[in-house]
C-alpha positions in Angstrom: 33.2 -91.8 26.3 29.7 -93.1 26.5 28.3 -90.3 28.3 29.5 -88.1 25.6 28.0 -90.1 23.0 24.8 -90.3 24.7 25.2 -86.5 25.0 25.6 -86.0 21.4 22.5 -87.7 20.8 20.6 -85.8 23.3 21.7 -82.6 21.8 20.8 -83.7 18.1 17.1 -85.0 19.4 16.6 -81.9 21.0 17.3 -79.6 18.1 16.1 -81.6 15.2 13.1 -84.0 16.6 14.1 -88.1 17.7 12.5 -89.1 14.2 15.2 -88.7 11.8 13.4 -91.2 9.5 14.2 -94.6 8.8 16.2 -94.9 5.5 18.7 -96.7 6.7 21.1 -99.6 4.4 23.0 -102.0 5.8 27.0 -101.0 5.6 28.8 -103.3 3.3 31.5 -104.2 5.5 33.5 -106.0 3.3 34.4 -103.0 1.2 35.0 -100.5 4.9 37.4 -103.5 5.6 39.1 -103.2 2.8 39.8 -99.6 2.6 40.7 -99.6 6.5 43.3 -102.4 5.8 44.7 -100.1 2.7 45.0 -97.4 4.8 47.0 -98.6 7.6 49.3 -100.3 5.0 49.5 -97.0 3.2 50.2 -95.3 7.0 52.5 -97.9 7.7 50.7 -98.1 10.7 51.6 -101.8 12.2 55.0 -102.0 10.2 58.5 -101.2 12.6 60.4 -98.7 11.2 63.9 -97.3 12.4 62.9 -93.6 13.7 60.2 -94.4 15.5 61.8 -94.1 19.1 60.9 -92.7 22.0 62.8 -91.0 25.3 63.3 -92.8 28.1 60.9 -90.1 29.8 58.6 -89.9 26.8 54.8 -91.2 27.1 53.2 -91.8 24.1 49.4 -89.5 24.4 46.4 -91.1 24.3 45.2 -88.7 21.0 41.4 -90.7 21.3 41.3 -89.8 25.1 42.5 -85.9 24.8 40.0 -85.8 21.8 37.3 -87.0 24.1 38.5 -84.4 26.9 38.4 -81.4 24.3 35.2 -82.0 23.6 33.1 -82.9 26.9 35.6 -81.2 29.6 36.0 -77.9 28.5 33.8 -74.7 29.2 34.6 -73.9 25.3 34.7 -76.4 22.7 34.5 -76.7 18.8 31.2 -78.5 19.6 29.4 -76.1 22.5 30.7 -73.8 19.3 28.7 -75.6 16.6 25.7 -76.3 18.9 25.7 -72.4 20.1 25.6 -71.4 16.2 23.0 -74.5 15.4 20.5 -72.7 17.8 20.9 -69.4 16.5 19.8 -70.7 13.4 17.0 -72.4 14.3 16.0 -69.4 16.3 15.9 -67.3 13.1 13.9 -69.0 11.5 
């Protein structure tokens, strides 16, 4: 995952220069805290619920892992995509 991320960065230094400025604010955390709890009581997220079963032969996918894989391990990807259509633009112009 790390070597993706460093990737990204890479990529985005390459194409639009390593200084992007320095506006930068701190994040107030206490509000992001606050909307993240909401959201996983409005999801339900940590609460049982009857239905929520799985096979005996059932594994539960690792959707942050396969996201990671669709990005950095395939040939085409929505982000070689995006990069591909990022340089044609710069080219143009």
């Amino acid at each position: 995952m790390i070597e993706v991320l460093i990737s990204i960065t890479q990529n985005f230094n390459e194409s639009l220069g390593s200084d992007q400025g320095a506006h930068y604010a701190t994040p107030d955390l206490l509000d992001n805290t606050q909307a993240l709890m909401d959201s996983l009581n409005e999801h339900s997220v940590y609460q049982i619920k009857k239905g929520r079963k799985l096979k005996e032969d059932e594994i539960v996918k690792d959707v942050i892992l396969d996201g990671i894989h669709s990005l950095s391990k395939e040939d085409k990807t929505p982000l070689t995509d995006y990069n591909e259509a990022f340089y044609c633009l710069q080219q143009r112009h």
